[in-house]
DSSP file (Angstrom, degrees, kcal/mol; ACC not computed):
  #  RESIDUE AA STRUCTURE BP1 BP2  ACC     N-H-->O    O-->H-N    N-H-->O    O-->H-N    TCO  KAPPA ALPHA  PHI   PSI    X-CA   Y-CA   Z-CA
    1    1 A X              0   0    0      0, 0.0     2,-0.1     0, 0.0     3,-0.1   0.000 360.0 360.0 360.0 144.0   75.0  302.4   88.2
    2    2 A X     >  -     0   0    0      1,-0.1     4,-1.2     4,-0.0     0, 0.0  -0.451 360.0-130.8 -71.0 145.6   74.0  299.2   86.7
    3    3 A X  H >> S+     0   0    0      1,-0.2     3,-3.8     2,-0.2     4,-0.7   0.999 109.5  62.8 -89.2 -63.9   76.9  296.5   86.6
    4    4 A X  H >4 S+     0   0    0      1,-0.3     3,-0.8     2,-0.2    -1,-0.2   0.608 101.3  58.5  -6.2 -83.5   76.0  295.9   82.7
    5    5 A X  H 3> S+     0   0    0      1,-0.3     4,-3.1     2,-0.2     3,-0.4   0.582 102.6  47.1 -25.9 -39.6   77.1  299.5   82.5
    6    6 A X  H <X S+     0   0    0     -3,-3.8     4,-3.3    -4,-1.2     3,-0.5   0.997 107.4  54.6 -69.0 -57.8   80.5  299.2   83.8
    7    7 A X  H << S+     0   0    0     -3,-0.8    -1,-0.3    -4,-0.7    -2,-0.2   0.144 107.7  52.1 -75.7  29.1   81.5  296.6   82.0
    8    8 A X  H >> S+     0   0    0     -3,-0.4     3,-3.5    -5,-0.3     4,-1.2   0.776 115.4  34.1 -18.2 -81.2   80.6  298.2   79.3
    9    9 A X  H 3X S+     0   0    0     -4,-3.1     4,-1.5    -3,-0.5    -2,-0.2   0.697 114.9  61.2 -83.4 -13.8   82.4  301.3   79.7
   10   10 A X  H 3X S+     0   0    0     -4,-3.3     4,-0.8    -5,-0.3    -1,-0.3   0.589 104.4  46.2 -56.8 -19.0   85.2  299.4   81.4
   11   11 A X  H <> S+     0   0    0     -3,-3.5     4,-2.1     3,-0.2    -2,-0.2   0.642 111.7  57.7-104.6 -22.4   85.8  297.3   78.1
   12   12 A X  H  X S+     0   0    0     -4,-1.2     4,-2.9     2,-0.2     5,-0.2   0.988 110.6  41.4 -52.6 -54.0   85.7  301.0   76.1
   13   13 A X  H  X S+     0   0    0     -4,-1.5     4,-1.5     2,-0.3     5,-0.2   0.845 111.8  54.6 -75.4 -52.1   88.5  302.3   78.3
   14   14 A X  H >X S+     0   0    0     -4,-0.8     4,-2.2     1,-0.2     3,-1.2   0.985 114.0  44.7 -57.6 -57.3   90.5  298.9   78.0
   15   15 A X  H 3X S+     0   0    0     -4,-2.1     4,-2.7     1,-0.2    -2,-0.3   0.951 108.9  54.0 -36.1 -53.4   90.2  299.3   74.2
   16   16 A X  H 3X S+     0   0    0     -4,-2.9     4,-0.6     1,-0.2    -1,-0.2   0.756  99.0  59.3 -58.5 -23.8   91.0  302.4   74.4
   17   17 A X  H XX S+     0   0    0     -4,-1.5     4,-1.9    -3,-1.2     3,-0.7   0.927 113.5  44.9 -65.7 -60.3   94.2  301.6   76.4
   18   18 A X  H 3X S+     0   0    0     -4,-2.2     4,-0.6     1,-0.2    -2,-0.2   0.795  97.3  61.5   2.3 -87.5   95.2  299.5   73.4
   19   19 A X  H 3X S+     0   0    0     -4,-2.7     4,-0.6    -5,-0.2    -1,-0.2   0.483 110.1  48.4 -80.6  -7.1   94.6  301.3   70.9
   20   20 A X  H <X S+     0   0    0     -3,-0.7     4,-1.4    -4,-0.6    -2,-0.2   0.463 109.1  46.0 -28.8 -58.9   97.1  303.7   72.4
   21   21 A X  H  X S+     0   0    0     -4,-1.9     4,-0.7     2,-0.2    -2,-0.2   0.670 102.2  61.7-114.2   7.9   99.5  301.9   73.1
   22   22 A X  H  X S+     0   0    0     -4,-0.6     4,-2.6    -5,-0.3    -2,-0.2   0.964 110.1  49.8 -64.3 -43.6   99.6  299.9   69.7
   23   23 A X  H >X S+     0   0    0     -4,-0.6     3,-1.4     2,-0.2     4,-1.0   0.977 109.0  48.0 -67.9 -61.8  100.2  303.5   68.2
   24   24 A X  H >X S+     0   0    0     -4,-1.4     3,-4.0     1,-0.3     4,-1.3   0.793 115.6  51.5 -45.2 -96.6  103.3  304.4   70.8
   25   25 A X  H 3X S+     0   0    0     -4,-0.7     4,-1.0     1,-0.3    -1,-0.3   0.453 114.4  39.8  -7.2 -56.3  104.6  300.8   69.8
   26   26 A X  H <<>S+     0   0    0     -4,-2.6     5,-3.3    -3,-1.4    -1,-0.3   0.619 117.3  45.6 -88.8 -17.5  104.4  301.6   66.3
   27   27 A X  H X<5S+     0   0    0     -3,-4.0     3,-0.5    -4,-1.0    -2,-0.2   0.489 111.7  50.5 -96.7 -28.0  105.7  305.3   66.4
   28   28 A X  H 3<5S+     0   0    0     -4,-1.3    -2,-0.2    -5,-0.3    -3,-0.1   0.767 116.2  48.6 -96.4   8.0  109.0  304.5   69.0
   29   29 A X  T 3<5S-     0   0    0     -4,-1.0    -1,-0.2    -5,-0.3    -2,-0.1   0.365 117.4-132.8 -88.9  11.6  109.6  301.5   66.1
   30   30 A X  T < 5S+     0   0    0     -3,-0.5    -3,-0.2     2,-0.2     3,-0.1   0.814  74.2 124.3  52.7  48.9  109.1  304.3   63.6
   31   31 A X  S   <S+     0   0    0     -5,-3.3     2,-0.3     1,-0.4    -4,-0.2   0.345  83.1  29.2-124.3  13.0  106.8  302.6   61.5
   32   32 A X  S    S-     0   0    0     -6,-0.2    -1,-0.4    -8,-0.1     2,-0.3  -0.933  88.7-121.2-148.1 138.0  104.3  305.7   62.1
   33   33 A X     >  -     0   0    0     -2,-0.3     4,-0.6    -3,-0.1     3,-0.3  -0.699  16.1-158.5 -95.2 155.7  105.6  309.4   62.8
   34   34 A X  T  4  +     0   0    0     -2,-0.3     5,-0.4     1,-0.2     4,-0.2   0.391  61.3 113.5-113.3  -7.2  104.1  310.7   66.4
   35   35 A X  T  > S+     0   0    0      1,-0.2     4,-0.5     2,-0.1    -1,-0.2   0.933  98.5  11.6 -36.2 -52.9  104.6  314.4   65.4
   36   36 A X  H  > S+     0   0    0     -3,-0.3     4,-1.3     2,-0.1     3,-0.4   0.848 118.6  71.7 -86.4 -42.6  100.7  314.7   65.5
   37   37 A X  H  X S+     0   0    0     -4,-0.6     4,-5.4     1,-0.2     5,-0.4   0.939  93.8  53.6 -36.8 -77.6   99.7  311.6   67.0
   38   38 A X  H  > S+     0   0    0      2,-0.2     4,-4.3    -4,-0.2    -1,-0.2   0.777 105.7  55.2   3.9 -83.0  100.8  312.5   70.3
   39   39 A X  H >X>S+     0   0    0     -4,-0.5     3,-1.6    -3,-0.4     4,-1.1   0.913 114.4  38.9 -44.5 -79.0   98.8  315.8   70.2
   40   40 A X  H 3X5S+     0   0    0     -4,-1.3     4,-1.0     1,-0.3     5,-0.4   0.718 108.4  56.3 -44.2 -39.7   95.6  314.1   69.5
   41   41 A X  H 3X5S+     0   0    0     -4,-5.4     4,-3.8     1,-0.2    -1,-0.3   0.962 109.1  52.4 -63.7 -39.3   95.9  311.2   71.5
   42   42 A X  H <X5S+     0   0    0     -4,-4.3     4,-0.9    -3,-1.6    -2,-0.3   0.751 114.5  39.2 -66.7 -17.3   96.4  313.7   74.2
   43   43 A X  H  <5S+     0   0    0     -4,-1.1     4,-0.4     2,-0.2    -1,-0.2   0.560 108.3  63.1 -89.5 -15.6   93.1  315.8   73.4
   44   44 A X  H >X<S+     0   0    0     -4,-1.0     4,-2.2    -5,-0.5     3,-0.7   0.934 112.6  33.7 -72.4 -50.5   91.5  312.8   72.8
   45   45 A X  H 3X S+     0   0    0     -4,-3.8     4,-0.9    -5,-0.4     3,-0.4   0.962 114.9  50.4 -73.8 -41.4   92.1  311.9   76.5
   46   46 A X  H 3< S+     0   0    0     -4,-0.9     4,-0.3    -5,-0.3    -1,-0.2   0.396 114.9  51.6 -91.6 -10.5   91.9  315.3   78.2
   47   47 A X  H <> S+     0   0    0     -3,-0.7     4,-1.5    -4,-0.4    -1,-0.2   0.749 114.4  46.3-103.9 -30.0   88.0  315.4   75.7
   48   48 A X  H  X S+     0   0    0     -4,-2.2     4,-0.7    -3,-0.4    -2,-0.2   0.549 109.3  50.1 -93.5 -19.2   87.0  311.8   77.3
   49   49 A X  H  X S+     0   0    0     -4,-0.9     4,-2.9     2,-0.2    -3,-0.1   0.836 111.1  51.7 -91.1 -32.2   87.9  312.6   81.0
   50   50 A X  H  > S+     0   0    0     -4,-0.3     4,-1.5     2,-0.2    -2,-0.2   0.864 111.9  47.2 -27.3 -53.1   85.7  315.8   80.6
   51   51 A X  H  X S+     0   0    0     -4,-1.5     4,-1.4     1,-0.2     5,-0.2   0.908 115.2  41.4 -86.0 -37.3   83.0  313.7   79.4
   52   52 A X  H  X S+     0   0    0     -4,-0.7     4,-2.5     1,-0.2    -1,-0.2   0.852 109.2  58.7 -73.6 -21.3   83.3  311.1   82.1
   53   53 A X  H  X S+     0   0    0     -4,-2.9     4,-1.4     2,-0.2    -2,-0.2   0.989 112.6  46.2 -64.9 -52.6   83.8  314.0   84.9
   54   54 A X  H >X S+     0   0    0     -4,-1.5     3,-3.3     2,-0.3     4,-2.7   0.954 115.2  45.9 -36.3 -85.1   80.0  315.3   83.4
   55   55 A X  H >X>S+     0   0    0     -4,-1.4     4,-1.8     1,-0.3     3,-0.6   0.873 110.5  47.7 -27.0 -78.2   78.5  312.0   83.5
   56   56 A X  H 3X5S+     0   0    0     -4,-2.5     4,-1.1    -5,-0.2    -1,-0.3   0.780 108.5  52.2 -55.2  -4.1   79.6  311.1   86.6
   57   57 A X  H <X5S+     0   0    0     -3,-3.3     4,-3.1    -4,-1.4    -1,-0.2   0.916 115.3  54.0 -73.6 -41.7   78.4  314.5   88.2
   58   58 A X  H XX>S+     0   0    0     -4,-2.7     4,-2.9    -3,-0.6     3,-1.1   0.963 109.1  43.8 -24.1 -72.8   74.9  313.3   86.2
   59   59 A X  I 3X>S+     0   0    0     -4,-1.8     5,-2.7     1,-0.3     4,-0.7   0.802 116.7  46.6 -78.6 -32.2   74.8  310.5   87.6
   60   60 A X  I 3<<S+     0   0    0     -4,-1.1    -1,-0.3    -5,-0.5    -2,-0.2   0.746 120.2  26.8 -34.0 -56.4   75.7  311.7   91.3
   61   61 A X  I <<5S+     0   0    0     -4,-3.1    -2,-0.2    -3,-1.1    -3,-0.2   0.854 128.5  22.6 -87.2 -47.8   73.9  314.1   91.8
   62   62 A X  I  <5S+     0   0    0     -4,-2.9    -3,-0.2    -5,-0.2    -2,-0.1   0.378 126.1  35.4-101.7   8.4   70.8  314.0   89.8
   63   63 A X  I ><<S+     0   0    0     -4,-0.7     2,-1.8    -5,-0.7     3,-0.8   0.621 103.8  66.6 -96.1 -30.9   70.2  311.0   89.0
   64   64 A X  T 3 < +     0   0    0     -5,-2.7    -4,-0.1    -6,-0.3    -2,-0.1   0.095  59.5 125.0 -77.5  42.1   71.5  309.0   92.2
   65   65 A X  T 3   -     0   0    0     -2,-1.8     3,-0.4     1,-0.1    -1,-0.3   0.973  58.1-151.7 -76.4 -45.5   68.4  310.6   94.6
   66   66 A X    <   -     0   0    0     -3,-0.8    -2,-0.1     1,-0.1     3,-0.1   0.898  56.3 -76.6  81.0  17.6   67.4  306.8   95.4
   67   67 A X  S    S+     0   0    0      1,-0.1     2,-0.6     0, 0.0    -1,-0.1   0.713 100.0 128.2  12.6  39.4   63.6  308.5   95.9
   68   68 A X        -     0   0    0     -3,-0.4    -1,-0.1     1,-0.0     3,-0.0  -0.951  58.5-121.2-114.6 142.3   64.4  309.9   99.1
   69   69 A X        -     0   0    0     -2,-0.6     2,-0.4     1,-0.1    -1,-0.0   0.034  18.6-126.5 -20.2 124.9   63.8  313.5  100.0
   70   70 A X        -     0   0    0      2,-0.0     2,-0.4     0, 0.0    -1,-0.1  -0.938  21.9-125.0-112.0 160.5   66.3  315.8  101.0
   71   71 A X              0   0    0     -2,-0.4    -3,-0.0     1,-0.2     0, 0.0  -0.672 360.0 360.0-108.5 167.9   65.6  317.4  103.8
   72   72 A X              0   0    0     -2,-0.4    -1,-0.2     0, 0.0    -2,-0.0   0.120 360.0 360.0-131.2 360.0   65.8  321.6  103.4
């Protein structure tokens, strides 16, 4: 994988870390109610490790051949 790439998806995931815990912050100072949040943040994560388990399977298996041959 291309270095670009990481830090890329490494500065998503750090946002995302954030933005996460700015809402916890703001919900155990009650200045948001967490009744829903919660839930969502938690699908939100559990929808985003799916997609990175995919990817990386992509990128593993069929994409990382390297042009060499396997041999059968």
């Amino acid at each position: 994988m291309d270095k670009s790439v990481k830090k890329v998806v490494s500065y998503i995931l750090i946002t995302l870390v954030l933005l996460f815990t700015v809402i916890a912050v703001l919900g155990v100072w009650e200045f948001i109610d967490l009744s829903n949040v919660i839930q969502k943040i938690m699908s939100s994560l559990l929808i985003i490790f799916a997609a990175s388990a995919v990817v990386l399977f992509i990128f593993t298996v069929l994409i990382k051949d390297n042009g060499q041959s396997k041999p059968t």
